[in-house]
N, C-alpha and C positions, 0 to 999 in steps of 0.2 A: 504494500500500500504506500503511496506518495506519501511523502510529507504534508500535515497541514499547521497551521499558523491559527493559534489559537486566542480570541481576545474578549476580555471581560471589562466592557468596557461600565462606568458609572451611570450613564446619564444616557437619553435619548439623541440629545445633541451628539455625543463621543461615538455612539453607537451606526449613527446615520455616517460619519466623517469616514469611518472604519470601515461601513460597508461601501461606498462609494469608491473606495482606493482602490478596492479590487473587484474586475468584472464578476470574477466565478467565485467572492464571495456569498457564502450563507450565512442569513440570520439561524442561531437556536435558541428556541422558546423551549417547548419540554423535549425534544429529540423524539417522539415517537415515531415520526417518518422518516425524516433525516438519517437518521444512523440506520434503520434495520434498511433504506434505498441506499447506502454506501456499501455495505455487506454484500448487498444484493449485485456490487458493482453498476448501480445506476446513477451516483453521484460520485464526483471525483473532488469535492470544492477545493481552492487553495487555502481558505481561511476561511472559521468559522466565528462569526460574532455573537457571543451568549449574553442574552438577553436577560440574565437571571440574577442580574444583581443591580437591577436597574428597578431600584423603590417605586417610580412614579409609575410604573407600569404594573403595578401590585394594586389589588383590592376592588372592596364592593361600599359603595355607597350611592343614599338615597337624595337625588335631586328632582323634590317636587312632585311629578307621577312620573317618572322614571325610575330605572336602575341603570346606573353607570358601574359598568364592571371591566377593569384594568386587563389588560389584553394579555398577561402573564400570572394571572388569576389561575389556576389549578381548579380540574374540576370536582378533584373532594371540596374546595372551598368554595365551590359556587353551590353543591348539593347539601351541603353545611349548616350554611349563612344563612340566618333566622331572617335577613332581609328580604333574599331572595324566597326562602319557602313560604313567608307570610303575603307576599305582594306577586311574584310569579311562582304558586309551586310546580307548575308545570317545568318550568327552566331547570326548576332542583331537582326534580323527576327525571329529566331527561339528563343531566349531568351527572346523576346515581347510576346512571343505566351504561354510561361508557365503557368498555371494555373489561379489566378488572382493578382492584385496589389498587397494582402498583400504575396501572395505566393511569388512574383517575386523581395518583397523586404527583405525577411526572407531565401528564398533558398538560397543555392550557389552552384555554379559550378563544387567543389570540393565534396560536398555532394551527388548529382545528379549522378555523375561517380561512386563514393565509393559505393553509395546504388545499384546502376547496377539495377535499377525496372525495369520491360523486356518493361515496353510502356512511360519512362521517353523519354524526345527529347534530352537532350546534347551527350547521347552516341552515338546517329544517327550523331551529327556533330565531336566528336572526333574520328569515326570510318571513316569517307564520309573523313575527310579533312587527314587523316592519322597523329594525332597528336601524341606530346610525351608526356605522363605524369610522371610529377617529384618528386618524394618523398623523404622524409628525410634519405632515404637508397642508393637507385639507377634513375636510368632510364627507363621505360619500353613503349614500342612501346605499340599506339593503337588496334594493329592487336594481339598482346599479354597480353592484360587489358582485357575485358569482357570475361568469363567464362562462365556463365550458371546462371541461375536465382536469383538474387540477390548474385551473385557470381561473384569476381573478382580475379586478380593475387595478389592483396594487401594480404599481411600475417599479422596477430596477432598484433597491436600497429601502423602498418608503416602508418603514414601521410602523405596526397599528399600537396608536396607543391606549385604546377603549374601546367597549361598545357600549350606546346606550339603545339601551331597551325601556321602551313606554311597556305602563302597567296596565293589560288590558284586562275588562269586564270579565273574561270569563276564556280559561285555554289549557290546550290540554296535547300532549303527544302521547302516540300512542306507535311501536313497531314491530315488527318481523322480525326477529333478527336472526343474524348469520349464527348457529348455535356455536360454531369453532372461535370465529373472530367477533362477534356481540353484536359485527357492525349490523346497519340497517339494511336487510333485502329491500325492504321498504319501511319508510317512515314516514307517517304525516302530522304537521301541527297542524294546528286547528285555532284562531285567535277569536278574538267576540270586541269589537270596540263601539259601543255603542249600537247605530243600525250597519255598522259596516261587520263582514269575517274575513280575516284572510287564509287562505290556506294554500303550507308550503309543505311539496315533496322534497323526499333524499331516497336514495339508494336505489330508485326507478331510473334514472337519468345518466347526463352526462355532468350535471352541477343540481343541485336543490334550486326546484323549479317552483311557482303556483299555477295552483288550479283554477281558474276562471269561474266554469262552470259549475261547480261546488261551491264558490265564493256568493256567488249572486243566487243559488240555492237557498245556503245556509241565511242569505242574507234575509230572507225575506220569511225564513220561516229556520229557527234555527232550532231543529229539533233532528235525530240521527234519522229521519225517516225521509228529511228533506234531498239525501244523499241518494236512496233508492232511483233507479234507473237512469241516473247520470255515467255516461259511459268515456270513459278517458280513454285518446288514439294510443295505442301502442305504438306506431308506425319511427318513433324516434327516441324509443325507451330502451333498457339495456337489457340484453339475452345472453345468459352464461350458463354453464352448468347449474347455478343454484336456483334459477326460475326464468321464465321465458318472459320474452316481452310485452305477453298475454297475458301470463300470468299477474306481472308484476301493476300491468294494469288495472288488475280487474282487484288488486292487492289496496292499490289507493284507495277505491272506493269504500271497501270493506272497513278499511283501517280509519278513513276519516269520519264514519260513522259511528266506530269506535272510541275514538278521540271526541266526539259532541256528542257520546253518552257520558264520556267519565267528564267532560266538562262540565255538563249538565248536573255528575254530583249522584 
């Protein structure tokens, strides 16, 4: 294995300087994909910038009907935090459900979005809850973050340094999961904001997409019945040995009914 350049930089400012020096540097936030894609021989980086000793990128706190949560937040400490189970349990729910203990205390929040993996669970909740993610450059809407398969809007060095999540009426994730690796064969949230829902797939796709037609369903009648005979294209869903593109379809509907029964309590 090459050599890499290893740096622990203080601060978000040192951090961005670091990663801009060199083209084939990587940021790491918890290592969960990083290192087991270097083993795998699919990363070679020359330097990695670890993001783990940088304070301001730590924590949960309450700003007004929001949660703002620090883009190196672990997700034992988002499944934890009496903030988050009291105001989103759904978020704490879904953060409990990652991987396992050691995964859920080495990931983070801010890694999970930036790697965009099409069957990770938090893009399902920053796309369901319509949140904003905050980086050391700008501000960019959750509807404007997932791209396409390990692909986001983040450009070349940009550091996320938050998300903030609005506290909605009423939401709930509910998934499939992969039984080996926990991930999501499919996952849907399901949000309640007044007379609006939004609802966001993962592990159907090529990035955590929403559903249209389930949205203006739910919208008008938000009960798990309003879900029945709403049929989602397959035609650009994912097909692998663990469920076909049919299936995975026919998986969403299932699931987001399931998700606005247990929202529903």
């Amino acid at each position: 294995m090459p050599s890499v350049t290893y740096h622990r930089p203080a601060s978000i400012a040192e951090a961005a300087k670091l990663a801009a020096a060199s083209a084939d540097a990587r940021l790491l936030a918890g290592g969960q994909s990083v290192l087991p894609s270097m083993r795998l021989g699919l990363l070679a980086p020359s330097a990695f910038v670890d993001l783990g000793n940088i304070a301001e990128l730590k924590g949960i706190r309450v700003d007004g009907k929001n949660l703002v949560i620090g883009a190196m937040t672990s997700h034992a400490n988002v499944a934890e935090s009496r903030d988050v189970q009291g105001r989103i349990p759904a978020l704490a729910e879904l953060a409990a459900g990652i991987g396992d203990r050691q995964v859920r205390n080495r990931g983070t929040l801010g890694g999970s979005i930036a790697n965009s993996d099409p069957a990770a669970d938090y893009p399902a909740a920053v796309l369901g809850l319509g949140a904003t993610v905050r980086t050391n450059a700008r501000t960019l809407a959750a509807d404007d973050f997932f791209k396409g398969l390990f692909e986001t809007a983040l450009k070349p060095g940009e550091i996320i340094a938050a998300v903030t999540f609005p506290v909605p009426d009423r939401a709930a994730y509910v998934k499939f999961a992969q039984p080996a690796s926990r991930f999501a064969l499919v996952g849907v949230f399901v949000a309640q904001f007044g007379k609006s829902v939004r609802v966001a797939v993962t592990g159907a796709g090529a990035c955590a997409f929403r559903v249209r037609a389930l949205e203006e369903a739910l919208a008008k009648r938000f009960a798990p019945e309003a879900c029945d005979g709403i049929e989602v294209p397959s035609t650009s869903l994912n097909s692998d040995i663990h469920g076909s593109a049919e299936y995975r379809a026919h998986l969403i509907t299932v699931l987001a009914r399931r998700a606005v029964a247990r929202a529903l309590g």
